[in-house]
Residue frames relative to the residue before (quaternion, step in Angstrom):
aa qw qx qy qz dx dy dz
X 1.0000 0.0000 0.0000 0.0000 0.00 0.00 0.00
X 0.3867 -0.7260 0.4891 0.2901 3.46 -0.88 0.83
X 0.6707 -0.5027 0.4588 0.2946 3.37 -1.61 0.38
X 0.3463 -0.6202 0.5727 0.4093 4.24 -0.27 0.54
X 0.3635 -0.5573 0.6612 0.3466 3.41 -1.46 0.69
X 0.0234 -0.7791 0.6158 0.1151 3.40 -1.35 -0.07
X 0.4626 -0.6905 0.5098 0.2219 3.65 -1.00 1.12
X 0.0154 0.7709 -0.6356 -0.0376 3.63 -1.28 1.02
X 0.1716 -0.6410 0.7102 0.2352 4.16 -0.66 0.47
X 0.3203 -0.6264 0.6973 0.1372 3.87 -1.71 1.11
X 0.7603 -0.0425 0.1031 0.6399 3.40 0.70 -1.62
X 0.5742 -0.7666 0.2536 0.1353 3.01 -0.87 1.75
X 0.7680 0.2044 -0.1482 0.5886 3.48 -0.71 0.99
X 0.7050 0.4645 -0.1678 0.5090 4.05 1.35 -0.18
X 0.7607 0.1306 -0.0019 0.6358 3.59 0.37 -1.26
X 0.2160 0.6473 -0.7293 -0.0505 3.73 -1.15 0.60
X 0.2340 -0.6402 0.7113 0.1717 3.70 -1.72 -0.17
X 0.0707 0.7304 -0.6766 -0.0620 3.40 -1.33 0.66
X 0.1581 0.6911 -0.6843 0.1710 3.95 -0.29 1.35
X 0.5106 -0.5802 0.6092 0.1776 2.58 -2.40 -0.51
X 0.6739 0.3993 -0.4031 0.4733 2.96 0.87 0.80
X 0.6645 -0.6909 0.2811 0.0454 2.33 -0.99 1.78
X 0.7679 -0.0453 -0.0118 0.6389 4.11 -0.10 0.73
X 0.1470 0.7311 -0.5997 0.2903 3.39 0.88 0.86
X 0.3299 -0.7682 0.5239 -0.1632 3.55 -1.07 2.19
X 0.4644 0.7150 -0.4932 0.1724 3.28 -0.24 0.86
X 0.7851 -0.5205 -0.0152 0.3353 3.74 -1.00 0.64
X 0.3700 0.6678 -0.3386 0.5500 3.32 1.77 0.91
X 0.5118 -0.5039 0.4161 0.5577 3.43 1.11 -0.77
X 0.3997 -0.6652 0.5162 0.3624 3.25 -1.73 -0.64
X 0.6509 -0.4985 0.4246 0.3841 2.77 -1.92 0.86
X 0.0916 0.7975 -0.5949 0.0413 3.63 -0.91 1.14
X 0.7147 0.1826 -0.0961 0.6683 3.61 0.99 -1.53
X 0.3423 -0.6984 0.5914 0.2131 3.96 -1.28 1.11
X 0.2395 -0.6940 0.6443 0.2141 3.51 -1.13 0.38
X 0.6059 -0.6343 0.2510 0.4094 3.58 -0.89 -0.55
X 0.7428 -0.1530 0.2646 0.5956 3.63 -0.85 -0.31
X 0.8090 0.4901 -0.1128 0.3044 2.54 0.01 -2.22
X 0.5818 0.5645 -0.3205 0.4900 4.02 1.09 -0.84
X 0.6476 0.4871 -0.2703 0.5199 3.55 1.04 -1.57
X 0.7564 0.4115 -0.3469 0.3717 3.79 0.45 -0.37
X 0.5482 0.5225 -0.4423 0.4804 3.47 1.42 -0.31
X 0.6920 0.4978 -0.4342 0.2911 3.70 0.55 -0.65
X 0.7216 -0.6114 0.2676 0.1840 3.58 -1.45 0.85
X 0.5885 0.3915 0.0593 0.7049 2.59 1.56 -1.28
X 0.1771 0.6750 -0.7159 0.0216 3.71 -1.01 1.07
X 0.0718 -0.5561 0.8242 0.0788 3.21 -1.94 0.32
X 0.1503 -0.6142 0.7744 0.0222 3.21 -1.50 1.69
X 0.2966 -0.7564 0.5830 -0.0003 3.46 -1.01 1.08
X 0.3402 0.8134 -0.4711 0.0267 3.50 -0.82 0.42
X 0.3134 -0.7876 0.5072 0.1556 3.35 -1.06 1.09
X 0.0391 0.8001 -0.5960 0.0562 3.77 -0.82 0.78
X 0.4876 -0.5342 0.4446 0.5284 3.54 -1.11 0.60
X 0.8082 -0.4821 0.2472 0.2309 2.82 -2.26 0.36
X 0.6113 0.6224 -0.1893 0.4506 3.33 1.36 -1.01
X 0.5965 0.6256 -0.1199 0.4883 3.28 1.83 -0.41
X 0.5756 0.7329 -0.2402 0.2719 3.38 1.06 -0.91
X 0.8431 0.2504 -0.0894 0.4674 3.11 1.39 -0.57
X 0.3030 0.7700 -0.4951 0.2650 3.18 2.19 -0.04
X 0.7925 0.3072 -0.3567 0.3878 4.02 0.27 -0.19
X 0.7117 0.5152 -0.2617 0.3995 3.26 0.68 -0.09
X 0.5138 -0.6776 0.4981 0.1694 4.11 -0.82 1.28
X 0.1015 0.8228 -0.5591 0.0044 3.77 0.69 0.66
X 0.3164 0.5837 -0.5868 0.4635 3.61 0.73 0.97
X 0.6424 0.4231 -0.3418 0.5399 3.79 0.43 -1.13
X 0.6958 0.4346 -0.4744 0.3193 4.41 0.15 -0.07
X 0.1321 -0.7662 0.6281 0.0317 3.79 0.65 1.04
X 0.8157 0.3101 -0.2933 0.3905 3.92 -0.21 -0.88
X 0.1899 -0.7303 0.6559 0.0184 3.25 -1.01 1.37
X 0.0451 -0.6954 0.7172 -0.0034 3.38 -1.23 0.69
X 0.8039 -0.0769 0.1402 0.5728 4.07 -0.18 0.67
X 0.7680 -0.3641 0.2086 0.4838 3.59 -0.35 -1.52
X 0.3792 0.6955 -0.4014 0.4597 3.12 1.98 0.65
X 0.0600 -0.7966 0.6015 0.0082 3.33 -1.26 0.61
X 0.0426 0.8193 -0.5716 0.0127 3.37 -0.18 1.13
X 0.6508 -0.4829 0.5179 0.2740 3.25 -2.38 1.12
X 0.1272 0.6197 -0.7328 -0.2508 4.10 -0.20 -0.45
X 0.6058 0.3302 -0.6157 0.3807 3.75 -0.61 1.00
X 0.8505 -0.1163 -0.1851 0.4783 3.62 0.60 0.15
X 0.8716 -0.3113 0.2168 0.3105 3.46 -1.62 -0.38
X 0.4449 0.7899 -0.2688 0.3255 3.30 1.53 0.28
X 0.3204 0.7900 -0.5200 0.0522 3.47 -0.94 0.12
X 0.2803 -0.7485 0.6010 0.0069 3.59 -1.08 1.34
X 0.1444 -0.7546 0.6397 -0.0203 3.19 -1.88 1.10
X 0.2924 -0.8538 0.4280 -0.0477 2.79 -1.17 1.55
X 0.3613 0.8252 -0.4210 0.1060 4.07 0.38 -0.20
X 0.4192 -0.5009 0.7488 0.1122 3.72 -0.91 1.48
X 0.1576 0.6997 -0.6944 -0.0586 3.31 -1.42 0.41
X 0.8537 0.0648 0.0413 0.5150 3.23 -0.58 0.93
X 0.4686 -0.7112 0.3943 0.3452 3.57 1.06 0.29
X 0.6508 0.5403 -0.3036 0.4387 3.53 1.36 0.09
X 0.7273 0.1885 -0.1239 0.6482 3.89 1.69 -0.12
X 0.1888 -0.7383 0.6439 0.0676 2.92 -1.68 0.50
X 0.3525 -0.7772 0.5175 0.0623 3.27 0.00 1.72
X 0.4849 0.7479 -0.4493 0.0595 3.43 -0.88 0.42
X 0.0285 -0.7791 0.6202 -0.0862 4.08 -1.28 0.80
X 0.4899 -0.6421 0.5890 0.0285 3.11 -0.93 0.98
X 0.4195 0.6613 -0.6206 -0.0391 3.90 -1.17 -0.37
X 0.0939 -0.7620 0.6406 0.0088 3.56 -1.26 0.44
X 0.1923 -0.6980 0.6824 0.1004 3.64 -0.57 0.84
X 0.0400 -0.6573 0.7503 -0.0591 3.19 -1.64 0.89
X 0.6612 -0.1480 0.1608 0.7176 4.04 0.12 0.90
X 0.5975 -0.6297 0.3804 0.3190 2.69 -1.32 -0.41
X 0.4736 0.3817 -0.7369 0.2950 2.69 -0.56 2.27
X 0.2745 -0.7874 0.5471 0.0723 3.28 -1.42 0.43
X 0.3520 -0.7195 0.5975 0.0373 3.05 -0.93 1.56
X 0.0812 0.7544 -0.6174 0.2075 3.74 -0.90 1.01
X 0.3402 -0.6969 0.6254 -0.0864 3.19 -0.73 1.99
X 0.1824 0.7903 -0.5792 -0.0815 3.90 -0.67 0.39
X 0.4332 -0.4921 0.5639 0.5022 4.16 -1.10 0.34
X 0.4992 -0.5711 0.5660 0.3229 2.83 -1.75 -0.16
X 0.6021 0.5015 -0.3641 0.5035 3.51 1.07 -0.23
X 0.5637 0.6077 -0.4201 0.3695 3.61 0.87 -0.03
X 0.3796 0.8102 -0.1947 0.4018 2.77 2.17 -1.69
X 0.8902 0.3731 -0.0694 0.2521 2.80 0.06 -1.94
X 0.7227 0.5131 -0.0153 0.4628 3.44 1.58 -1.47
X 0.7591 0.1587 -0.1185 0.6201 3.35 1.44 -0.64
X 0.2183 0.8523 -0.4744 0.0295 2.83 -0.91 2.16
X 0.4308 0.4698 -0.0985 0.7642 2.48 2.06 0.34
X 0.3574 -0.7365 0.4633 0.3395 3.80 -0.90 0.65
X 0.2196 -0.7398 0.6359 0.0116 3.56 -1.37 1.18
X 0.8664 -0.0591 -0.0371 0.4944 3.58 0.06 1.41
X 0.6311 -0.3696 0.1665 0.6614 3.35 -0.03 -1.14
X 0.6245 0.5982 -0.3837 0.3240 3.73 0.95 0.64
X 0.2214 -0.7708 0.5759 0.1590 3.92 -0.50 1.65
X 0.3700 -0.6179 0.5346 0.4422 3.13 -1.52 -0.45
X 0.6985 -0.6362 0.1655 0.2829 2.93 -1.54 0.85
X 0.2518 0.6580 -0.5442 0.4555 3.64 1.56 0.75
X 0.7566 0.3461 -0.2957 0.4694 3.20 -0.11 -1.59
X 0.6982 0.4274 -0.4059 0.4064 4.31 0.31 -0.66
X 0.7095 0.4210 -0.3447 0.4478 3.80 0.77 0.04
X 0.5322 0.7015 -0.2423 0.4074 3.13 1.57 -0.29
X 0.7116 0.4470 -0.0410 0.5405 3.10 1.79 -0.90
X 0.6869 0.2380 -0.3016 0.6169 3.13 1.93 -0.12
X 0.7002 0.3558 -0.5405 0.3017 3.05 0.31 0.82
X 0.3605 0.6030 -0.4755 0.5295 3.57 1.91 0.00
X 0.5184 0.4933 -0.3895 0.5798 4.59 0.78 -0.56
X 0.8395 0.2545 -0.1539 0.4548 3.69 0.09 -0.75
X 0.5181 0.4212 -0.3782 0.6412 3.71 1.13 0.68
X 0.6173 0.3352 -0.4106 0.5814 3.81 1.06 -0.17
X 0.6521 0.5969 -0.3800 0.2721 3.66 0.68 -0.67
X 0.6926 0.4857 -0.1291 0.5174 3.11 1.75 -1.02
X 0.5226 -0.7153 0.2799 0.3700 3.36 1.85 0.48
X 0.5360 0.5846 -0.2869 0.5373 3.33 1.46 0.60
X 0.1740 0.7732 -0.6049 0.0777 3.74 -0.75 0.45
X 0.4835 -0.6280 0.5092 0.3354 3.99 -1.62 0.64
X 0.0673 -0.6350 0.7333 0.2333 3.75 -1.02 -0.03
X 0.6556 -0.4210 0.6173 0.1094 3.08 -1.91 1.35
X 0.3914 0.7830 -0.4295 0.2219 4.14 0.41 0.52
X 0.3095 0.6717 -0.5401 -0.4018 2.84 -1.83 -1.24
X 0.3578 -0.6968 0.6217 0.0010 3.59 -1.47 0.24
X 0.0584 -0.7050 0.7064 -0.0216 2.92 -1.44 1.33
X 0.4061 -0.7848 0.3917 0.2563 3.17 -1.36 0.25
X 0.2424 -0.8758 0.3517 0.2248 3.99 0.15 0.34
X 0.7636 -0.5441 0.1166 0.3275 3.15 -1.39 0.87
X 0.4713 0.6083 -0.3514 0.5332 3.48 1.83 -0.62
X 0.4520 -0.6957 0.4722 0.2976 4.33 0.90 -0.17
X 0.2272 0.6243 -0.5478 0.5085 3.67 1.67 1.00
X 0.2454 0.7401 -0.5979 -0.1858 2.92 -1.94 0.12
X 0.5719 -0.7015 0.4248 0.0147 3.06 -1.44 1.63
X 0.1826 0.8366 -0.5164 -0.0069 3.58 -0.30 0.85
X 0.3178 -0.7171 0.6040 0.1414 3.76 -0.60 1.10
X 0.0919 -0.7970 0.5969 0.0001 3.14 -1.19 1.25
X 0.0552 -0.8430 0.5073 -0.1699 3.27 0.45 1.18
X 0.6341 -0.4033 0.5213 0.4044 4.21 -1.73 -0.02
X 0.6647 -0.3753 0.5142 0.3910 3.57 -1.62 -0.37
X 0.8045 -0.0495 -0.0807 0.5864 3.88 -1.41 0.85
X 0.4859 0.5784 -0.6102 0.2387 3.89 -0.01 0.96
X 0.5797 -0.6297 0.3450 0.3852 4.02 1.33 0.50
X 0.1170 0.7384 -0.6025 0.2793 3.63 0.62 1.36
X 0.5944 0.6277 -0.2061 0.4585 3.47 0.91 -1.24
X 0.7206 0.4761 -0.0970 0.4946 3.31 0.48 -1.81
X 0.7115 0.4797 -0.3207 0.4011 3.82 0.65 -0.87
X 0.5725 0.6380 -0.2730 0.4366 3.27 1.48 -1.28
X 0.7199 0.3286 -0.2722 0.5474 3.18 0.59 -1.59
């Protein structure tokens, strides 16, 4: 039995996701509370997500048409597409798909990739952190982008926002 796909909005009316995996974590947050269809279709920016066994990963896709090889990357140069491939150890078969059309993106993933890559191992991310980056490319395309911050507002009706690294006390100053 398949998994229920389920619609999530990150940044309202902008970023949605509709997958199947379940509490799926990536640099938007996680998928926790669903919204509807209808929300997921207003946003600008989609990412349809799907996990499938491994042997699956490519049943829709014409991987004759990915001529440019880069390591275990294969890319379409006629469109936004590109597929990964990695044997490890003769004992897995890493693999994920993704393909941008405007500006949504379609992304196939094994499940054993799922499972093995959560955290980056060499030149390989997981596919949180690789959709993160295309859809943070397609939030700059659309002349929009996130900043890594925070900000309060003061009593004069200014407001002040400190852009600063991770654990350097943005939070703490605000508050």
């Amino acid at each position: 039995m398949q998994p229920k796909k389920r619609c999530y909005e990150h940044i309202a009316g902008i970023v949605g996701i509709k997958t199947d995996i379940p509490g799926f974590r990536w640099g938007f947050g996680r998928c926790e509370s669903p919204v509807s269809e209808k929300v997921f279709e207003n946003c600008k920016i989609k990412v349809y997500l799907e996990a499938k066994k491994d042997s699956e990963v490519f049943n829709d896709i014409r991987t004759d048409c990915f001529t440019e090889i880069f390591r275990d990357f294969r890319v379409n140069p006629d469109s936004e597409s590109l597929f990964f491939e990695k044997k490890v150890a003769n004992l897995v078969n890493l693999k994920f798909a993704v393909s941008i059309n405007g500006n949504s993106v379609n992304a196939v993933v094994g499940k054993s990739y799922l499972k093995y890559v959560k955290a980056k191992m060499m030149y390989i991310h997981s596919i949180a952190y690789i959709l993160f980056d295309v859809v943070s490319m397609l939030l700059l395309k659309n002349g929009m982008t996130t900043l890594y911050c925070s900000a309060a507002r003061l009593q004069n009706g200014k407001n002040v926002v400190f852009i600063a690294p991770p654990n350097t006390g943005k939070s703490l100053t605000v508050l």
